[in-house]
MILUMNU-89489 format. One record per residue: residue in three letters; x, y, z of N, C-alpha, C, O in turn. Coordinates in steps of 0.2 Angstrom, whole numbers, plus 5000, padded with zeros to 4 digits. Example, Ala and Ser with C-alpha at 12.3 -4.5 7.8 and 13.67 -1.06 7.14 Angstrom:
MILUMNU-89489
ala506649725039506249785039506649845039507149835042
ser506449895035506849955036506450005039506750065040
END
This chain:
MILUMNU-89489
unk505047134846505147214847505847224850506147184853
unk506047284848506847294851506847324855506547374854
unk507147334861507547334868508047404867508447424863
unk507847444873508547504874509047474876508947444881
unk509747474873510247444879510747484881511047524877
unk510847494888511247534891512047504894512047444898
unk512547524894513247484898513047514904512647564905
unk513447474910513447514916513747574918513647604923
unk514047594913514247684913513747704911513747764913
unk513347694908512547744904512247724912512347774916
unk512147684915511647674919511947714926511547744929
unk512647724928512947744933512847824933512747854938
unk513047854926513047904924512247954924512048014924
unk511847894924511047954923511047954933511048004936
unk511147894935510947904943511447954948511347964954
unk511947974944512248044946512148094945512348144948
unk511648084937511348154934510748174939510548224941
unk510348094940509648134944510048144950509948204952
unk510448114955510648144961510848234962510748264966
unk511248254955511448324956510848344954510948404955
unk510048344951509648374948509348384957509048434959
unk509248354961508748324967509348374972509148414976
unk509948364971510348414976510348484972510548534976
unk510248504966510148584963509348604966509148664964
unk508948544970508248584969508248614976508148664977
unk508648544983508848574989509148644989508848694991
unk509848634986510048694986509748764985509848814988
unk509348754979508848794977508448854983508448914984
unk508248774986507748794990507848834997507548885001
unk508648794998508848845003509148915002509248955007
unk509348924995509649004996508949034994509049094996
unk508449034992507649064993507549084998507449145000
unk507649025001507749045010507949095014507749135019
unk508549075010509249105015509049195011508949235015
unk508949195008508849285004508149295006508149345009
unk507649275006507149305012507349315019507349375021
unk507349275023507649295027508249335028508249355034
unk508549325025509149405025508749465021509149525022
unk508349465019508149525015507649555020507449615020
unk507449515025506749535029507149585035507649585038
unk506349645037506549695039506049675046505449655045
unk506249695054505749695056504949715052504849745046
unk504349695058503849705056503649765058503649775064
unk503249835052503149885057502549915060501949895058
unk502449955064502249955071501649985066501750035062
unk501149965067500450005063500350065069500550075074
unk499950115065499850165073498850155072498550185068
unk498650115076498150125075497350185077496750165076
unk497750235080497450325079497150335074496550335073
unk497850345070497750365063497250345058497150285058
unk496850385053496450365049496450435045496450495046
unk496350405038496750445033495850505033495850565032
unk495450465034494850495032494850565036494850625034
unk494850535044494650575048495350635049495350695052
unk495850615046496450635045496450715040496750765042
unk496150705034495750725031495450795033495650845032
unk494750785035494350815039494650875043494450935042
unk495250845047495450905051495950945047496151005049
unk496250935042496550965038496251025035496451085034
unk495450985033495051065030494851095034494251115033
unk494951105042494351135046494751235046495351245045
unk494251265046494751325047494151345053493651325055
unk494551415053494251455060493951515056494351545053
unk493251525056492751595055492951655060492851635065
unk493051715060493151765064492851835061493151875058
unk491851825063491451875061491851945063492251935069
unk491951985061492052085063491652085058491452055053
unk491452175062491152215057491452285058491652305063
unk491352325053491652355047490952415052490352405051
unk491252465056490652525060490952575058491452595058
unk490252625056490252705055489852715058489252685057
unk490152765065489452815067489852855068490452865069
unk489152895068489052975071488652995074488152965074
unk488853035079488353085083488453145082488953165080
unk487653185082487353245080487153265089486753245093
unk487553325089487353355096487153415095487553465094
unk486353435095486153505091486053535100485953595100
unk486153525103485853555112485953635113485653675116
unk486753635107486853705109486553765104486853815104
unk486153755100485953735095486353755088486153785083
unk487153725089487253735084487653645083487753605087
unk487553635076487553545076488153535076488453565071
unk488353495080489153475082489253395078488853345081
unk489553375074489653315072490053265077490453305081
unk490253215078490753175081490653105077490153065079
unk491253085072491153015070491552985071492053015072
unk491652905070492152865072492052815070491552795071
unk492552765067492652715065492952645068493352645073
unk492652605066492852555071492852475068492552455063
unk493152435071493052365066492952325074493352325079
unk492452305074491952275080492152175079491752145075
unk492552145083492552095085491852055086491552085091
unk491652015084490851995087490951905089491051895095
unk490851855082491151815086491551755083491851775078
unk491651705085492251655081491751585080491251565083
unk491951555074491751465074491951455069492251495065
unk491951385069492251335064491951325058491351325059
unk492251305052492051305046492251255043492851255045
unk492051195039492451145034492451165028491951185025
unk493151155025493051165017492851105015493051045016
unk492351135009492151065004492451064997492351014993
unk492751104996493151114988493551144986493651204988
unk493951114982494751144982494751234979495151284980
unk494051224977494151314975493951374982493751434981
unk493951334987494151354995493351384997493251444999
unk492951334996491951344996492051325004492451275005
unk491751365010491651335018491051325018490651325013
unk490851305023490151315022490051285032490451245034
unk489651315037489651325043489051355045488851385040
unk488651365050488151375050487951465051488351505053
unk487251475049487051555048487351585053487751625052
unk487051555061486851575067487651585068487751615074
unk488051575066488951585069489251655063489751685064
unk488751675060489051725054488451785054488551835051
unk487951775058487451845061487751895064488051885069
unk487851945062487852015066487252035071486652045071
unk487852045077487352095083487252145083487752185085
unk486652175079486752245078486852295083487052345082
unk486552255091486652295097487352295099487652345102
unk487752235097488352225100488852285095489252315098
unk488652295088489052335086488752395090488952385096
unk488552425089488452475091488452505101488352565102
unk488552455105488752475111489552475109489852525112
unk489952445105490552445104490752515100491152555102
unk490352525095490552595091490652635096491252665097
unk489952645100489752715103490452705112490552755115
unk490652665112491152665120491652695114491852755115
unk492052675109492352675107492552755105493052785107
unk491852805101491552825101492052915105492452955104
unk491552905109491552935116492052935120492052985124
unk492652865119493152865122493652905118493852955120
unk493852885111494352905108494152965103494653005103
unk493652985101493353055098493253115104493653155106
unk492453085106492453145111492753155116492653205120
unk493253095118493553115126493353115132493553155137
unk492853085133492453075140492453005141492352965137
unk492752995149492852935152492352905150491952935148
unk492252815152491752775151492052735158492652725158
unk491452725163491752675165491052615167490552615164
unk491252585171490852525173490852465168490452425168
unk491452465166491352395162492052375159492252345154
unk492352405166493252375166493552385159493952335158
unk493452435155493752475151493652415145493852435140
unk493352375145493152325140492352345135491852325136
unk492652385127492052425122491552375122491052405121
unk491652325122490952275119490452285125489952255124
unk490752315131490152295137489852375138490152425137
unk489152365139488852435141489252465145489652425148
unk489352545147489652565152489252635154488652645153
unk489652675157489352745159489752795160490252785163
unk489652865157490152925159489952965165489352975165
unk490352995169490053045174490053125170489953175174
unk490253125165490053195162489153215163488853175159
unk488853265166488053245163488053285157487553305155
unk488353285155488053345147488253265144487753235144
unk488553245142488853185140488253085142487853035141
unk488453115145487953055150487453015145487452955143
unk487053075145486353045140486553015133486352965130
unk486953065131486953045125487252985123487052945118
unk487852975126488052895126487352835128487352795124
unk487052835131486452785130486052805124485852755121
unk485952845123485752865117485852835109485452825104
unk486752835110487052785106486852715107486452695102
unk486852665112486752625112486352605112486452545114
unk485752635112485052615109484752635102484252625099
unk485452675099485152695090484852735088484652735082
unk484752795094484352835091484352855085484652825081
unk483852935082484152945077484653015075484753035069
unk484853045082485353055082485953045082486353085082
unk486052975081486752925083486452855077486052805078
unk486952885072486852875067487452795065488052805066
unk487252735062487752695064487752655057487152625056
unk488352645052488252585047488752545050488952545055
unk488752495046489052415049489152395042488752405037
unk489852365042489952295036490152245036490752235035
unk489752185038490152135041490752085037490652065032
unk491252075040491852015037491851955042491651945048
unk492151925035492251865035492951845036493251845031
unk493251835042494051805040494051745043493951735049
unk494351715039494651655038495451635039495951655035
unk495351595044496051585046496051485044495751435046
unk496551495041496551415039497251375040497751395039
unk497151315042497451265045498251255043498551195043
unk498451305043499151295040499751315045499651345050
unk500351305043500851305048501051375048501451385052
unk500951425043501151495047500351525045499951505040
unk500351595051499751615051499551655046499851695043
unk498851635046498651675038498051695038497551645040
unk497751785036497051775038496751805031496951855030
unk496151785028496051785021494951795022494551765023
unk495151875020494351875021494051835015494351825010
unk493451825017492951775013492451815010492451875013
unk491851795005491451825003490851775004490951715005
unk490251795004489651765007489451725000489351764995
unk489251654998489051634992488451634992488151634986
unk487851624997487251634998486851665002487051715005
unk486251655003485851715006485251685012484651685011
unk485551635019485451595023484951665026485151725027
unk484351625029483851665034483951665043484051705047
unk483951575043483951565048484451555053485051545050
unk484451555060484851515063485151475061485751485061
unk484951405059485251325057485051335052484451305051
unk485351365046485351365040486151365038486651395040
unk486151325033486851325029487351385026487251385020
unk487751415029488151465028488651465025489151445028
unk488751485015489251455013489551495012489151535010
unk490151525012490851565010491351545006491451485004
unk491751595003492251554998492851624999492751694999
unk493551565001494151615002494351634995493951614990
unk494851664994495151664989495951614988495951564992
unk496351614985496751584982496551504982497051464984
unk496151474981495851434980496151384976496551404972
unk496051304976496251284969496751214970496851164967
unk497051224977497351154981497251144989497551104992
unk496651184991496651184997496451095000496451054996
unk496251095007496151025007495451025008495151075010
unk495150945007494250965007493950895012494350845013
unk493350905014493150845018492650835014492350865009
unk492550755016491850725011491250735016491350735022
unk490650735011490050715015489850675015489950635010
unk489550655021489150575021488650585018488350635017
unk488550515015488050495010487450465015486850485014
unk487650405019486950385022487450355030488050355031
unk486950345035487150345041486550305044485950315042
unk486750265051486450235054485950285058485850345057
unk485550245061485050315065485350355071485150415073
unk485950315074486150305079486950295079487150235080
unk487350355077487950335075488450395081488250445084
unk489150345083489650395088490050425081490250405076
unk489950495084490550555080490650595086490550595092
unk491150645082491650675083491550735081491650755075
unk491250795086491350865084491950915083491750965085
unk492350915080493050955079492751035078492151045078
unk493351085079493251135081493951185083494151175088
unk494151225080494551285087494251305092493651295093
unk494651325097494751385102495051435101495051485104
unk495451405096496051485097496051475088495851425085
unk496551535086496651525078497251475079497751475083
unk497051455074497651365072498151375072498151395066
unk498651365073499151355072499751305071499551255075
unk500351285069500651215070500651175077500551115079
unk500751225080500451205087500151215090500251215097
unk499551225087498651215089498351185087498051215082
unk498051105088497851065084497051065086496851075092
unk496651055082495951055082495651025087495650965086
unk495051045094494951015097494450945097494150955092
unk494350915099493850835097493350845103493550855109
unk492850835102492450825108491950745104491750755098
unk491850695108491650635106490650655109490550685114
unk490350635104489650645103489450575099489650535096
unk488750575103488350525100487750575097487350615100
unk487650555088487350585084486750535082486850485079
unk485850565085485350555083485150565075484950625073
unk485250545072485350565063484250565063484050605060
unk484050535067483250535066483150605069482850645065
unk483150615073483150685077483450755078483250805081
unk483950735073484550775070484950825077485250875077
unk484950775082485250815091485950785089486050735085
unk486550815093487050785093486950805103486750855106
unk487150735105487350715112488150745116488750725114
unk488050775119488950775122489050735129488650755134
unk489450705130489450695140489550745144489350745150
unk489950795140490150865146489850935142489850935135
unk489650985146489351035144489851065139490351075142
unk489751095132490151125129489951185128490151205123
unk489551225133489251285132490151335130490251365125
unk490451325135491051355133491551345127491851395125
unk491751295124491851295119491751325112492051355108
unk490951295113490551325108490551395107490551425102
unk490551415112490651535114491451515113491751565116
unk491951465111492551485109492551495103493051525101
unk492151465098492251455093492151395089491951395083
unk492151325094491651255091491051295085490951285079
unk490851315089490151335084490251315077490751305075
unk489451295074489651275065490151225064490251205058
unk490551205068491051145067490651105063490051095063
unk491351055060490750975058490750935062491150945066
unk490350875063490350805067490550755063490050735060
unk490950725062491250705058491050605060490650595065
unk491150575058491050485057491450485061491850535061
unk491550445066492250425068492450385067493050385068
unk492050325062492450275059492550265052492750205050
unk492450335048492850355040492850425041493050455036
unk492750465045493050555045492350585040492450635038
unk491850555039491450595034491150635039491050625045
unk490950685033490650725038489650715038489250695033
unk489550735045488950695045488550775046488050755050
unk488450815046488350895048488650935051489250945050
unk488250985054488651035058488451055063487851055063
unk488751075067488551085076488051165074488351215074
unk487251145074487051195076486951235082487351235087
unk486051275084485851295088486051245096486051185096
unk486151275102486151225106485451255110485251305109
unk485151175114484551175117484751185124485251195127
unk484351195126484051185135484251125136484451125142
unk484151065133484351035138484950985137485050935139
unk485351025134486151035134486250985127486850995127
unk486150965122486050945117486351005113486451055115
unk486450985106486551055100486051005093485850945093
unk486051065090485251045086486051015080486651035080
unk485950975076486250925067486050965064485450965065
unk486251005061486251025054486350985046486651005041
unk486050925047486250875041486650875036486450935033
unk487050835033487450825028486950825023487250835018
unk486250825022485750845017485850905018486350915016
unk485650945020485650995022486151055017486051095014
unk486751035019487551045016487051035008486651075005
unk487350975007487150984997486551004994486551014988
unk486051024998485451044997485651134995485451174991
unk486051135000486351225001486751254994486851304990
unk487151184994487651184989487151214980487051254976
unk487051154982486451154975486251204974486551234969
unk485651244978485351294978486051354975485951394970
unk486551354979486851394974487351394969487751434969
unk487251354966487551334960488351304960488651284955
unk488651294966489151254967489251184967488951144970
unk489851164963489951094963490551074965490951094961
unk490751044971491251024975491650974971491550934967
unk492251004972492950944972493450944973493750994973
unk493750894975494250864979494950904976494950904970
unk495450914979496250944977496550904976496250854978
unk497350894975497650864974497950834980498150784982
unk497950904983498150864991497950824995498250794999
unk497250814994496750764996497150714996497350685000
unk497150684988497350614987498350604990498250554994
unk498550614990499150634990499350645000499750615002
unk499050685004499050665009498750625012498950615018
unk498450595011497950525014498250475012498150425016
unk498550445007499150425005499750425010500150385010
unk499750465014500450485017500250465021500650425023
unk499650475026499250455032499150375032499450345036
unk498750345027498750275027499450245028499550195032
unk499950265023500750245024500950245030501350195032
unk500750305036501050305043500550275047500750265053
unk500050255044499650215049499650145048499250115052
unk500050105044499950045042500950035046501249975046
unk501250095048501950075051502550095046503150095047
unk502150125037502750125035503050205035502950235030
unk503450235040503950255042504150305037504250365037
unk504450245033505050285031505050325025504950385026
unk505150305019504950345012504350355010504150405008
unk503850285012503350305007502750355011502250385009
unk502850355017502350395020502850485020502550535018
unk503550465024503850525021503850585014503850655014
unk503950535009503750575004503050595000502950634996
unk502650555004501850585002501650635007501250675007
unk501850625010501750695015502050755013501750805013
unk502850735012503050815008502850805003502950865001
unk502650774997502450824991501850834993501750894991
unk501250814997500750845001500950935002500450975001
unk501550955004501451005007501651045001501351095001
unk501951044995501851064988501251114985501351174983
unk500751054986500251084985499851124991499551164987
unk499751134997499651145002500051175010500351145014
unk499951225010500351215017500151215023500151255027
unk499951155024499551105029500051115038500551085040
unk499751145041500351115049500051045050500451015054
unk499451015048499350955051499750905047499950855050
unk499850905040500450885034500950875039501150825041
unk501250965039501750965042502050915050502650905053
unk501450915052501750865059501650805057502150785058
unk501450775055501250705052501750695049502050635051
unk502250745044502950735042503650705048504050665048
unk503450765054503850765058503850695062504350665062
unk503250675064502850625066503450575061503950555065
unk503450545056503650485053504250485053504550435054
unk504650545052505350555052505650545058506250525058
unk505450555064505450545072505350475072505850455075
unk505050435070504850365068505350335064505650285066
unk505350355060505950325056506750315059507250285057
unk506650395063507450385064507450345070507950325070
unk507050325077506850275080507050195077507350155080
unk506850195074506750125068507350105064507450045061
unk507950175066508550145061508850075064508750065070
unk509350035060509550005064510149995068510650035066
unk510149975073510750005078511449965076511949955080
unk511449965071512049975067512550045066513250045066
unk512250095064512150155063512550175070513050215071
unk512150145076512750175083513250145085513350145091
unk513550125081514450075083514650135082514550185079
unk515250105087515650155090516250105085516250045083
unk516850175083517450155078517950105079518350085075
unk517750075086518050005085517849945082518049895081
unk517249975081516749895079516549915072515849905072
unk516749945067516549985061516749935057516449935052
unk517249905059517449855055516949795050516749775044
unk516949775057516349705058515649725056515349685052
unk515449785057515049815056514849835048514249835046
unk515449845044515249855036515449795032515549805026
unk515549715038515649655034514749635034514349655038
unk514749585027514149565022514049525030514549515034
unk513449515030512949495036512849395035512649365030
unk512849375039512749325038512349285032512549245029
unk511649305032511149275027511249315021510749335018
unk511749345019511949355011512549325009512749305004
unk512949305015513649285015513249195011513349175006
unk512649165016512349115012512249105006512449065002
unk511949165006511749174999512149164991512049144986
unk512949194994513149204988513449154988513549124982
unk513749104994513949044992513548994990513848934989
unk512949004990512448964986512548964979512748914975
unk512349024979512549044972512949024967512849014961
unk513749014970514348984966514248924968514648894964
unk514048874972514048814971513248794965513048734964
unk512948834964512348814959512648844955512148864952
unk513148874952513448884947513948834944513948814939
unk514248814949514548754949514548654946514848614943
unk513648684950513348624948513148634941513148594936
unk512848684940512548704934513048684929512848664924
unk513648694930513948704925514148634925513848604920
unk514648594928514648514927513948484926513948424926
unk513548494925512848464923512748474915512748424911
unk512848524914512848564905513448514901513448494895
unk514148514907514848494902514548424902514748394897
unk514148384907513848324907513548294899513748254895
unk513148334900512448324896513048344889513148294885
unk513348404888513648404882514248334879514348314874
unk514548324884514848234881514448184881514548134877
unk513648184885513348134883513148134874513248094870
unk512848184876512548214866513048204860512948204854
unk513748194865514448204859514348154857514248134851
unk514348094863514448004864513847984859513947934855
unk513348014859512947964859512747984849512347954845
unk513248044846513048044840513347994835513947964836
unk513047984828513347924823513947934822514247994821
unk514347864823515047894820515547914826516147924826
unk514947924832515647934837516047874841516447874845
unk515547814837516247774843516947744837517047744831
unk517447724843518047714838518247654839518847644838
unk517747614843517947564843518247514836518147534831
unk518547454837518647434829518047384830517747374835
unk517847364822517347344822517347234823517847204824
unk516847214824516847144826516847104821516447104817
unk517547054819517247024813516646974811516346944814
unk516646974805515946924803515546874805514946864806
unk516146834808516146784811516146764816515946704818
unk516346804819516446814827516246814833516246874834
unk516046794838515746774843515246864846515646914848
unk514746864846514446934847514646944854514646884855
unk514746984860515046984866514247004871513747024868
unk514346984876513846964879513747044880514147094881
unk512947044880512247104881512147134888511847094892
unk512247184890511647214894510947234889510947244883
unk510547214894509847244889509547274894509647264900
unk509147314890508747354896508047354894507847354888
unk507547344898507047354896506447414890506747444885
unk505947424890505847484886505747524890505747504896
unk505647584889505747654893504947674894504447654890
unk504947694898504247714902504047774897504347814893
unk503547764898502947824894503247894898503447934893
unk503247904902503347964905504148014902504348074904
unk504447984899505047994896504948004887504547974883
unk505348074887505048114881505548074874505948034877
unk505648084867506048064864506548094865507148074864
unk506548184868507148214869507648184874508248174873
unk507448164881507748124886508148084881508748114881
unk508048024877508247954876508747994871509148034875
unk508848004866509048074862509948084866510448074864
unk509648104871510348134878510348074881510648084887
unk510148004880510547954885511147914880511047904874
unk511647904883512347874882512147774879512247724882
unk511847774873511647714871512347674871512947694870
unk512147594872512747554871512947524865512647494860
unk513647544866514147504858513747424855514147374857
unk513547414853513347354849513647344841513647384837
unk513747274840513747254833513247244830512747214833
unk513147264825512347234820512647234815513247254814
unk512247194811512147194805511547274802511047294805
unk511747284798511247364794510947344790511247334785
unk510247344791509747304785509847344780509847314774
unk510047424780510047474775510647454771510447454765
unk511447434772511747404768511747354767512047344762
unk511247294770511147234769511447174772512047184775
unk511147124772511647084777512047054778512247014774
unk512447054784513047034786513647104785514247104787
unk513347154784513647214782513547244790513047244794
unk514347294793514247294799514247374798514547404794
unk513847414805513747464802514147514811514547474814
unk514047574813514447594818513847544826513247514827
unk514447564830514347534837513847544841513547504845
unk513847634839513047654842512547664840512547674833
unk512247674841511447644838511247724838511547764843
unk510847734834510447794834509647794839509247754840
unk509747854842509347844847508547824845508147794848
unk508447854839507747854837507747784835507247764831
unk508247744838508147684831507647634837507247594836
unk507847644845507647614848507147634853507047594857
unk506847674851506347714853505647684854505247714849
unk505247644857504647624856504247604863504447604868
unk503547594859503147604864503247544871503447484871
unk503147564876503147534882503047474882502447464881
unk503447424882503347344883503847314890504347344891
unk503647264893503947224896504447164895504347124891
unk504847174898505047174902505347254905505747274901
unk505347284909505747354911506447354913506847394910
unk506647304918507047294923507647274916507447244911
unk508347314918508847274913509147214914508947194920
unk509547154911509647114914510047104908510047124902
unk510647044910510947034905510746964903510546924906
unk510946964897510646884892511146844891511746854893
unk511046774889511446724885511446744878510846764875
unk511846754875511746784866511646704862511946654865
unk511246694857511146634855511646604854512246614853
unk511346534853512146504849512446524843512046564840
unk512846524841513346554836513046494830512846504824
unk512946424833512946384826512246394823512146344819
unk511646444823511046454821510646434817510146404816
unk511546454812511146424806511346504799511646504794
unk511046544804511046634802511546664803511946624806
unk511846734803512346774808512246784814511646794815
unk512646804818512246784824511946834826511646844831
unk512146884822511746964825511146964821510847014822
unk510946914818510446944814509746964819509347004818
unk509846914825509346914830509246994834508847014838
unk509747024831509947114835509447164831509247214834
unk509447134826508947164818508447244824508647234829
unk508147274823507447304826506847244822506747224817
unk506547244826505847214824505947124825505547084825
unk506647114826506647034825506446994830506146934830
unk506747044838506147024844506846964847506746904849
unk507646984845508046974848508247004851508047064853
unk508746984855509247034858509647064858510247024857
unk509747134858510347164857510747174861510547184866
unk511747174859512147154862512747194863513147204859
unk512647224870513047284870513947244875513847184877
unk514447274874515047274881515247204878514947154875
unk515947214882516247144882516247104890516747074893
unk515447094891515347074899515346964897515046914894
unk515746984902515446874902514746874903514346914906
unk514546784899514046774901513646774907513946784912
unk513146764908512846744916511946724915511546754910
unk511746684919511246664919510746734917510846794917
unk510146704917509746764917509446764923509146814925
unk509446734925509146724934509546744938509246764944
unk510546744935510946784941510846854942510946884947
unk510546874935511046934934510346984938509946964941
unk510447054938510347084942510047154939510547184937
unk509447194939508947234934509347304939509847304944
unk509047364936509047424937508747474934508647484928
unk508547514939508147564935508047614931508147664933
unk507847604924508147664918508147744921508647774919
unk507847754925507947814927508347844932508547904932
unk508447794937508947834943509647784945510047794948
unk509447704941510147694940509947624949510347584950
unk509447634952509547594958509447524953509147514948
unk509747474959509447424959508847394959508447424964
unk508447324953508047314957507747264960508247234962
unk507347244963507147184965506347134960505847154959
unk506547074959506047054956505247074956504847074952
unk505247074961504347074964504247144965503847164970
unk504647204962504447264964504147284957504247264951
unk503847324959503147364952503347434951503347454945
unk503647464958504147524957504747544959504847534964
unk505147584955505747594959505547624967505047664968
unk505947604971505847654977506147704979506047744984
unk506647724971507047784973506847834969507047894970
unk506447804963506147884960505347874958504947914955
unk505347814960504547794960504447774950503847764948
unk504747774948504747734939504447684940504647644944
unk503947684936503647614935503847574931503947584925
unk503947494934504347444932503847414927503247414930
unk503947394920503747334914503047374912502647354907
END
């Protein structure tokens, strides 16, 4: 079988090629490095308050503010001639909280927060009445129309109680409204219309504003522990950008349908809490609405059944706006620390669609954040502006990585392209050896490892030899370098190179004929002196190291020996 043979320039030249391949991988590896870590930003600060859900929630809460719409008259026939007196009135009653459930602006809050007092209108008509028509004092009630009072006129006297008990001399209509003030950064108040026809105290009260179509909406809960901590939200005052919705923490009986509070909330509730939602605290859904309160300081749930049951019944089907998706996006971005664009910019196109004041602070919020976060480069003072606008250390790495692996890369390329020049037919210019002529002593190498493609050997620098060319026939000499494919064969032993004694010259044959492929000679590259075969000294086809006999692998690239 025949043998790869290599000169010691082929063997010197691959263990420089694998050294620059093992120092392009280091190098590699450290400008990777080095541009991650120059690329890298502190880490940022998560807020963890924030929750897009419950974020959410407060964004659709608005404020209900029941008036009603009074006509009365009194008929005084005493003298008996019939004196009319009427007067008109828009009768303040009471306030609560409402959540929106759909972008085409659906509230929904409970009955008992949108009932009219017909006594309350009407003590308030009749003071009004009396005071500003017929002009007789009212006193005992600190000039305040909603509370009973009394005139010292006696002709008058009567008849004002008379009003506020209904007679049918004291004649009184009423129309109740709905205004809705909702949660946005300038004040805005938008009467509502009634979408259904609720009887009871804790029955479901749904309303629907007008311009409708991006407001923001909350979800309802679908299912819930028996025994869940929420969160009552709510006004006291009408909303504004800086008036943010009150929280009171409750633990919600979902069996019993009670919401628990630890402090009396009678007064909030008479602010306006009433019909609020109770929301999850730990996804913002909504789990009901604060109805009736008990005796024994509890308020009765209004279930999140309840809600879709109402919805149903009147033919309404909820859905979410765009602002929805799009600020909670912005919220998550600020709650996970990301500051700067991508919470900033979801938040202002948030307000696009919406004009949220909780949007709006949420924006202020990140920007205030971000500009905290700049880096304090930004406050060099103009002596040091200099230094300041020079490339940073771990890019300065970087790019000198880069031209030295351009470097290499490129002596690697002009490499390999003189090897492929070298090693094609025809390119050596050696003069050729005569017929007779003593063949010059061999490097041999062994056969090449399986692990090594035909294309490697292909790009390796084979050595000059004389042959005879069986294709011209013999004795006929043909070029120095061998074709690579000529020597290409399967794995056999010996691996290690070594150099030979070349046969005797007086054979008998020419003396190359033992160089032949297949002849199971040796072929004979260089003009190196002879040497024992026991002197001479192997190497490894692959990285060019020395071997040792009794080794099985190289130790420097790990090739398996023979």
């Amino acid at each position: 079988m025949g043998t790869v043979i290599f000169n010691r320039e082929t063997v010197v030249r691959l263990g420089i090629l694998h050294s620059l391949v093992s120092l392009l991988k280091v190098l590699l590896a450290f400008v990777v490095a080095a541009g991650v870590t120059g690329a890298s930003s502190p880490a940022p600060s998560p807020t963890a308050t924030l929750q897009s859900g419950m974020e959410g929630s407060k964004a659709a809460l608005v404020r209900i503010e029941l008036v009603a719409v009074a006509e009365i008259a009194h008929i005084d026939a005493s003298t008996g001639v019939a004196m009319i007196s009427q007067g008109r009135s828009v009768v303040p009653l009471k306030s609560a909280t409402g959540i929106l459930l759909s972008a085409d602006g659906v509230v929904a809050t409970t009955w008992e927060s949108l009932t009219v007092d017909e006594d309350a209108v009407a003590v308030y008509s009749a003071n009004e009445l009396f005071a500003n028509v017929i002009h007789v004092p009212i006193v005992g009630n600190n000039g305040n129309p909603a509370i009973r009072g009394s005139t010292p006129d006696p002709h008058w006297g009567p008849h004002l109680q008379h009003c506020y008990k209904k007679v049918s001399h004291c004649i009184l209509f009423r129309v109740p409204q709905y205004h809705v003030h909702t949660y946005t950064s300038k004040p805005g108040d938008v009467i509502a219309e009634l979408l259904n026809k609720p009887s009871k105290p804790n029955d479901v009260a749904l309303i629907r504003i007008s311009g409708g179509g991006a407001a923001p909406t909350a979800a309802l809960a679908t299912t819930a522990a028996a025994k869940i901590g929420g969160v009552l939200l709510g006004f006291t005052k009408r909303p504004l950008a800086a008036v943010s919705p009150a929280e009171f923490p409750a633990t919600v009986d979902m069996a019993g349908n009670r919401i628990g509070f630890a402090t009396d909330l009678a007064g909030p509730l008479r602010d306006g809490v009433a019909g609020g939602p109770v929301v999850d605290r730990s996804t913002g859904q909504v789990l009901g609405l604060a109805g009736s309160r008990q005796p024994d300081g509890k308020a009765t749930l209004v279930p999140a059944a309840a809600i879709k049951a109402a919805l149903a019944k009147a033919g309404i089907q909820v859905s979410p706006s765009r602002f929805d998706a799009v600020f909670r996006r912005g919220i998550d971005h600020l709650a996970a620390g990301n500051q700067g664009g991508s919470a900033e910019s979801a938040l202002q196109e948030s307000l696009t669609y919406f004009d949220s004041a909780l949007a709006r602070n949420r924006l202020a919020e990140a920007r205030a954040q971000g500009a905290t976060r700049a880096p304090a480069g930004q406050a060099q003072t103009s002596e040091d502006a200099a230094s300041a606008a020079s490339l940073p250390g771990p890019l300065l790495a970087v790019l000198a990585g880069a031209v030295i692996l351009a470097v290499i890369g490129v002596s690697v390329v002009l490499m390999r392209r003189r090897a492929a020049v070298a090693t094609a037919p025809g390119a050596d210019s050696s003069p050729p050896v005569a017929s007779g002529a003593p063949a010059p002593k061999p490097l041999r190498a062994g056969p090449m490892a399986p692990s090594h493609s035909r294309a490697s050997v292909e790009r390796t620098e084979l050595t000059k030899v004389g042959d005879t060319d069986e294709r011209a026939g013999p004795g006929k000499y043909h070029s120095g370098r061998t074709d690579a494919g000529e020597h290409f064969r399967p794995p056999q032993s010996p691996a290690a190179m070594q150099f030979a004694t070349p046969p005797a010259s007086n054979s008998g044959h020419n003396a190359n004929d033992g160089a032949r492929p297949g002849a199971g000679g040796t072929r004979y590259a260089g003009p190196l002196a002879p040497r024992a075969v026991s002197e001479v000294s192997a190497f490894c086809f692959r990285c060019g190291r020395q071997l040792q006999p009794e080794w099985q692998f190289c130790v420097g690239c790990g090739q398996r020996i023979g």
